[in-house]
Backbone as a chain_set.jsonl record, in Angstrom:
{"seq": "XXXXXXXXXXXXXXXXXXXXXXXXXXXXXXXXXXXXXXXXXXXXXXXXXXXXXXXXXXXXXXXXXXXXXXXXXXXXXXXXXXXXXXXXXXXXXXXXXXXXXXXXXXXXXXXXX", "coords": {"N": [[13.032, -21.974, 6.449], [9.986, -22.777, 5.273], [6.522, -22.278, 6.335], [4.164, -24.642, 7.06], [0.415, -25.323, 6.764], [-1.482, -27.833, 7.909], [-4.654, -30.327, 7.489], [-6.639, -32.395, 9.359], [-9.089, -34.504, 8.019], [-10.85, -36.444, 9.593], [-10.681, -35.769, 12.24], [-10.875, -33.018, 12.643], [-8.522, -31.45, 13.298], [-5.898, -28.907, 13.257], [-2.799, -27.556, 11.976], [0.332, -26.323, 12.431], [3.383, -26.211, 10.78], [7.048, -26.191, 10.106], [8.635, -26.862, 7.684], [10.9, -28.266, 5.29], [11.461, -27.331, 1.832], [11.612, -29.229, 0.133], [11.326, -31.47, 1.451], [8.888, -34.569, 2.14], [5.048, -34.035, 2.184], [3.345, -34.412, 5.389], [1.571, -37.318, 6.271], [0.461, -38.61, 8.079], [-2.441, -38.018, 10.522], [-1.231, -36.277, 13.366], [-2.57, -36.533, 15.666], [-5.114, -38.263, 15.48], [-3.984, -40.207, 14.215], [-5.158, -40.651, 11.783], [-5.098, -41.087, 8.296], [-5.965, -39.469, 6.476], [-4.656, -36.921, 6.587], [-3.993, -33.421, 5.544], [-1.805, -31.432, 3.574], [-3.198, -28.396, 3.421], [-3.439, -25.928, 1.507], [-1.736, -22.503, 0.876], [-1.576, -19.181, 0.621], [1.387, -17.187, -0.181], [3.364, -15.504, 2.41], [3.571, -11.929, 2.265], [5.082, -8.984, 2.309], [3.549, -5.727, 1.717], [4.048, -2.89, 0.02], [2.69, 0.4, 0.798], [0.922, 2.264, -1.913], [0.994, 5.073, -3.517], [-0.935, 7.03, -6.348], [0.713, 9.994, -7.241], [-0.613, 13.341, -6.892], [-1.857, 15.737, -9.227], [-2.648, 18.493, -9.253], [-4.182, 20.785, -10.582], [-5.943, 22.252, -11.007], [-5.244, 24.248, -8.898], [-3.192, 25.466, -9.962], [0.025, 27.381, -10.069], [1.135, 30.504, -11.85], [2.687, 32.425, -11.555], [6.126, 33.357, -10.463], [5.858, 34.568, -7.596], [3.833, 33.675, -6.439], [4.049, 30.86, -6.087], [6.188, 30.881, -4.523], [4.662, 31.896, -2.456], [2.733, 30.1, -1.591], [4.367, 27.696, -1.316], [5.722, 28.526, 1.246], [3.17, 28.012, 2.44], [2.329, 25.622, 2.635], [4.561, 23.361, 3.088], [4.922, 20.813, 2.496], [4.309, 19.925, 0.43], [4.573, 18.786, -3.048], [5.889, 21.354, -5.331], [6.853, 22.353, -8.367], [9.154, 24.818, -9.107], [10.639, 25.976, -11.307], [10.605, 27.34, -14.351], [11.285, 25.458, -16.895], [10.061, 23.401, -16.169], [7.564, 21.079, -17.336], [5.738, 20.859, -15.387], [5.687, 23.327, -13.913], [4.696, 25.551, -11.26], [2.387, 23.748, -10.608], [1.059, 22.447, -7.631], [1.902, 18.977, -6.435], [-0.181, 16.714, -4.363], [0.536, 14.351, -1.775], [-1.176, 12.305, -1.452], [-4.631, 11.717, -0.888], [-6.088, 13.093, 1.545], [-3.897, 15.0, 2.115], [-4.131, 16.312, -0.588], [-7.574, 17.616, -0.071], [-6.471, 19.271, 2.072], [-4.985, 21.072, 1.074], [-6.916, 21.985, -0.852], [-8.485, 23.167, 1.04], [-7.172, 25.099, 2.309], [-6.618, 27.283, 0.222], [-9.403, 27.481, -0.356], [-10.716, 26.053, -2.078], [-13.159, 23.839, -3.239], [-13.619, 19.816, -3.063], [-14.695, 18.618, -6.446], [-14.56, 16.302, -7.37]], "CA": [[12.098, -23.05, 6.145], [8.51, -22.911, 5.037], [5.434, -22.773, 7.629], [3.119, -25.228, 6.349], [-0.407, -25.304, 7.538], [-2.453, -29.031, 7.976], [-5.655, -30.105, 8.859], [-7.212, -33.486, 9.297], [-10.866, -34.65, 8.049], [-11.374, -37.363, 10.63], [-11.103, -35.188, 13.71], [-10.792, -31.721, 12.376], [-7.368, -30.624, 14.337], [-5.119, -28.202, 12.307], [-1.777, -28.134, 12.841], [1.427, -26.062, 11.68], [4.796, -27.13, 10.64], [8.306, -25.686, 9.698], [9.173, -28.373, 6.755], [11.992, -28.098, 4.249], [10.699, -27.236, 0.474], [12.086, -31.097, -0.547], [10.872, -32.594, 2.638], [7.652, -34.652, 1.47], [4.255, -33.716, 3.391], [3.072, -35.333, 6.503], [0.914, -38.069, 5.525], [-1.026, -39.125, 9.081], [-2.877, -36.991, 11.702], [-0.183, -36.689, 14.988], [-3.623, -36.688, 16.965], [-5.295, -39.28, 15.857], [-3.195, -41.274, 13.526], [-5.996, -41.014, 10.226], [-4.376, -41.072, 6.685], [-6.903, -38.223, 5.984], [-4.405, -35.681, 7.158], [-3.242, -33.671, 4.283], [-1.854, -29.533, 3.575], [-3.618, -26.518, 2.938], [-2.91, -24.705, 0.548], [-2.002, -20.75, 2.005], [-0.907, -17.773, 0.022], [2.608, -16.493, 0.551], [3.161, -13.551, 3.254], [4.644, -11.345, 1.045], [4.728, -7.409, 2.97], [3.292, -5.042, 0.844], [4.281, -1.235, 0.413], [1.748, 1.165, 0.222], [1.342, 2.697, -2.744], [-0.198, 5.852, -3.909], [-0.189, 7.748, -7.207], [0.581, 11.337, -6.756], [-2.073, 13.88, -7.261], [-1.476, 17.038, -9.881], [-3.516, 19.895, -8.408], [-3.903, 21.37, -12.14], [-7.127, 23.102, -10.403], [-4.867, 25.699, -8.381], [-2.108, 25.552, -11.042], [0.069, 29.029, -10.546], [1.869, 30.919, -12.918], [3.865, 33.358, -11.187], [6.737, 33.01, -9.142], [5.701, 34.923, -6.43], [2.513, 33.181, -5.804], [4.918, 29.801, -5.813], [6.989, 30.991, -3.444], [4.102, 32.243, -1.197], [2.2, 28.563, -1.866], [5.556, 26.53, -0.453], [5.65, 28.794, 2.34], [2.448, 27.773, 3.544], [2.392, 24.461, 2.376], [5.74, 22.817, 2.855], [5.263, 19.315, 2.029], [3.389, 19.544, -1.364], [5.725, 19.325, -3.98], [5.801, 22.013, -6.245], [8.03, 23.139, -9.221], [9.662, 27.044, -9.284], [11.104, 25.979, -12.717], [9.845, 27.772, -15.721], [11.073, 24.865, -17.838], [9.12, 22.001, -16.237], [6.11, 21.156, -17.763], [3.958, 21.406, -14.094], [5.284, 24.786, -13.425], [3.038, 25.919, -10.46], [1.305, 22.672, -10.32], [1.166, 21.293, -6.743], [1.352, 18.119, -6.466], [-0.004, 16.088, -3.152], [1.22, 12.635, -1.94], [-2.44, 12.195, -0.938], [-5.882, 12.511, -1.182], [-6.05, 13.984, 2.695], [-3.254, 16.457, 1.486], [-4.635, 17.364, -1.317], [-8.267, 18.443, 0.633], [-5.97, 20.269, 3.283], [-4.583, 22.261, 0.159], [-7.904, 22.506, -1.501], [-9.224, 23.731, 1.673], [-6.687, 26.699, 2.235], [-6.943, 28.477, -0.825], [-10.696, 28.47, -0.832], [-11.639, 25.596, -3.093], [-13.499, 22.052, -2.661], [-13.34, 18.907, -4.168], [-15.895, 18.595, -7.208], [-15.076, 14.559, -8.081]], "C": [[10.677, -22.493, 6.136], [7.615, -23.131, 6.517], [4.055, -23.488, 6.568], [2.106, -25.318, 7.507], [-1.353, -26.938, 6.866], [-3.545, -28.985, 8.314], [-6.205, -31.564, 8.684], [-8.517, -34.294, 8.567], [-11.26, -35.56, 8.901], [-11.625, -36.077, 11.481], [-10.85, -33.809, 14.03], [-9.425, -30.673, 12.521], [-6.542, -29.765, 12.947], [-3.885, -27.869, 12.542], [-0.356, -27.546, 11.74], [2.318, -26.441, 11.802], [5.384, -26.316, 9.79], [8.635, -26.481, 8.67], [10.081, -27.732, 5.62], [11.276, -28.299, 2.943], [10.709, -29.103, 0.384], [11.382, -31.959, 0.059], [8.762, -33.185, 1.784], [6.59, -34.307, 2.578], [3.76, -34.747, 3.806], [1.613, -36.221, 6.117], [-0.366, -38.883, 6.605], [-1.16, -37.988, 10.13], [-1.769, -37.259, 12.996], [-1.426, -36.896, 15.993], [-4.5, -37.851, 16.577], [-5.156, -40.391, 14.775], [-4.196, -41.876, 11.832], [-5.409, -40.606, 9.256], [-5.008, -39.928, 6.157], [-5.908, -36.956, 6.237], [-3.352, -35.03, 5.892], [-2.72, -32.05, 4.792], [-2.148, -29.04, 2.803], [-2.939, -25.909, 2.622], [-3.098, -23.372, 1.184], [-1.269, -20.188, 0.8], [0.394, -17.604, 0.75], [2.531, -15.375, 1.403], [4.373, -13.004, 2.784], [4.104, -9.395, 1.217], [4.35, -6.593, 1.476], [3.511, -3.477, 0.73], [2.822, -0.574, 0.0], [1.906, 1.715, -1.118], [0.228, 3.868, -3.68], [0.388, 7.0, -4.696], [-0.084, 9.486, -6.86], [-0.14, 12.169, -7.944], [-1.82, 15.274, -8.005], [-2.739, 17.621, -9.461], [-3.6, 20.546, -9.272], [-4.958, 22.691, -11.82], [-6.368, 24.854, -9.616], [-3.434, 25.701, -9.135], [-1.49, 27.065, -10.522], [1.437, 29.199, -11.668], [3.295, 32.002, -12.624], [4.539, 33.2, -9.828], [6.515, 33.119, -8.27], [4.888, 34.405, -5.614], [3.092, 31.478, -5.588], [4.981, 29.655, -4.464], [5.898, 31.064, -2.002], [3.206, 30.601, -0.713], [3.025, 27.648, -0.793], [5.421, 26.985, 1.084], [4.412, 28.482, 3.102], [2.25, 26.57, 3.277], [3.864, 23.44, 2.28], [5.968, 21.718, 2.232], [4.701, 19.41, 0.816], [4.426, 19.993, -1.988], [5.011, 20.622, -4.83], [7.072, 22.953, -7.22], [8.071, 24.096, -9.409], [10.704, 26.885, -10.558], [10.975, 26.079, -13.77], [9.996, 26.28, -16.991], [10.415, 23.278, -17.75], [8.172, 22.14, -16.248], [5.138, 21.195, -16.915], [4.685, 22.276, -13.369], [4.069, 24.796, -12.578], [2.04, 24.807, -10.343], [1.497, 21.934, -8.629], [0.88, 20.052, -7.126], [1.58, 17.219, -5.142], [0.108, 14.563, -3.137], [0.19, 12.03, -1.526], [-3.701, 12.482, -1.083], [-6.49, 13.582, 0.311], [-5.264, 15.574, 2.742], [-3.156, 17.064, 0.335], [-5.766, 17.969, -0.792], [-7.732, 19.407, 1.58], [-5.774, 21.172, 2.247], [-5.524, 23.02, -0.168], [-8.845, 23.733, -0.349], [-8.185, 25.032, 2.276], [-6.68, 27.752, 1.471], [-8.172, 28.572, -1.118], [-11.618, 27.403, -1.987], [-12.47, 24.056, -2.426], [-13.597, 21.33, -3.693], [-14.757, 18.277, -4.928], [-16.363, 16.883, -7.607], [-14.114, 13.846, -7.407]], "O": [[10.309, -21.756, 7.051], [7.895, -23.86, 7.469], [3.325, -22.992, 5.71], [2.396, -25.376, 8.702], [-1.746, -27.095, 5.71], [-3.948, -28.152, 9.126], [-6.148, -31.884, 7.497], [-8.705, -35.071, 9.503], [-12.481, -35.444, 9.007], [-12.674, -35.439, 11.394], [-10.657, -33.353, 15.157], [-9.289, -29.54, 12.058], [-6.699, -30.122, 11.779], [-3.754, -27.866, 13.766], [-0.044, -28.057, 10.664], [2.54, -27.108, 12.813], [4.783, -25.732, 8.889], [9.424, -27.201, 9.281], [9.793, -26.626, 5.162], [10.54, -29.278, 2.819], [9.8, -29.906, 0.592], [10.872, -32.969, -0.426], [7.88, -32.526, 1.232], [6.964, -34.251, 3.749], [3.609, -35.795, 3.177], [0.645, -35.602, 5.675], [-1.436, -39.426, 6.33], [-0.265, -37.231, 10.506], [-1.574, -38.379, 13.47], [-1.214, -37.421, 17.087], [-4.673, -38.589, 17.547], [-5.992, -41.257, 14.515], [-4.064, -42.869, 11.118], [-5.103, -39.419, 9.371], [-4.401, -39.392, 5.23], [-6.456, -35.868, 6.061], [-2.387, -35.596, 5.379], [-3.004, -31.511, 5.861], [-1.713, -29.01, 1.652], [-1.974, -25.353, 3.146], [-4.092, -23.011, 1.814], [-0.444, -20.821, 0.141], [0.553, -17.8, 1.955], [1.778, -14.42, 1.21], [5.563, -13.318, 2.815], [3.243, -8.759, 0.61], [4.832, -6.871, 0.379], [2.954, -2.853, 1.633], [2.057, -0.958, -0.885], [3.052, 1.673, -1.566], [-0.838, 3.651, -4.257], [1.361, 7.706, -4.432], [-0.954, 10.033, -6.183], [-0.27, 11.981, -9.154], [-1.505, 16.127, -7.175], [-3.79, 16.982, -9.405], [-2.868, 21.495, -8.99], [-4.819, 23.83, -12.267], [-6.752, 26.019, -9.728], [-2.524, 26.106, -8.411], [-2.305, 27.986, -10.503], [2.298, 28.429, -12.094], [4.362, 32.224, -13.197], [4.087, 33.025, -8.697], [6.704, 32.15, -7.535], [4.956, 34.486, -4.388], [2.394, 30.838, -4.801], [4.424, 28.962, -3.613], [6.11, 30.555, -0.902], [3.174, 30.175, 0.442], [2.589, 27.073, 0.204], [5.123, 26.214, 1.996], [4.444, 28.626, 4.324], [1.612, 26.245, 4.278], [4.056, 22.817, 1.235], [6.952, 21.511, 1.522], [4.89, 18.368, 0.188], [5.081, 21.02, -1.813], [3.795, 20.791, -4.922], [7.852, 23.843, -6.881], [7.091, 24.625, -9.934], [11.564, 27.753, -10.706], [11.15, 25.086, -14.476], [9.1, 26.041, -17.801], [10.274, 22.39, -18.59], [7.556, 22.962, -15.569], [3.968, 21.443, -17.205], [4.518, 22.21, -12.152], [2.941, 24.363, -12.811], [0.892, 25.049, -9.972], [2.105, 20.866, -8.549], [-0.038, 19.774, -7.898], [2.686, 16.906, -4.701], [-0.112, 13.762, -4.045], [0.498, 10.925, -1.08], [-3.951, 13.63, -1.449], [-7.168, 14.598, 0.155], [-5.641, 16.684, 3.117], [-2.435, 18.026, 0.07], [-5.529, 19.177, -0.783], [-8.447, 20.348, 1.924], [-6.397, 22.223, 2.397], [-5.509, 24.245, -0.048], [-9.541, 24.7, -0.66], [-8.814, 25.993, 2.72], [-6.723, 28.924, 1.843], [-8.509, 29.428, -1.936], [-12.678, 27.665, -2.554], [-12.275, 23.471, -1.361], [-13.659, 21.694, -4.867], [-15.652, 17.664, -4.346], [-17.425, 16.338, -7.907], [-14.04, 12.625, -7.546]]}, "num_chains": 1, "name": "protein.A"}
């Protein structure tokens, strides 16, 4: 069931309630019995995931395996492809803008924009 939220204009009180979609809304104040008592309108609570696009690192792009391999090893969590036939070869890419500066800041570079 629904949490509906009330509020009075006589005597200000506000006042929630469990009510069934169908059920009609409460039509007098429980405190002090004025016809004024109507419901507020509320937004749904409706959880939200985070959501964040991931970041191509095109800036330290590499090209050769070896420098891959040595990349992962010090960076574990940043993705990065060791597959000549995908198109971001050597491209880290971080799930973050915090882990992309950690990256940027091990190999030596900083962030221009």
């Amino acid at each position: 069931m629904p949490l509906y939220d009330y509020t009075c204009d006589d005597c200000k009180c506000e006042y929630e309630t469990f009510q069934r979609i169908k059920d009609e809304s409460i039509k007098v104040c429980p405190i002090c019995g004025s016809p004024t008592y109507h419901r507020v309108p509320t937004l749904p609570n409706t959880p939200m995931k985070e959501f964040q696009t991931p970041i191509e690192m095109n800036s330290v792009a590499m090209t050769y395996h070896q420098d891959i391999v040595d990349f992962k090893r010090q960076n574990p969590d940043v993705e990065c492809s060791h597959d000549p036939k995908d198109p971001l070869y050597g491209v880290p890419i971080a799930k973050s803008r915090q882990e992309k500066l950690k990256v940027l800041d091990k190999v030596g570079f900083c962030e221009k924009n």
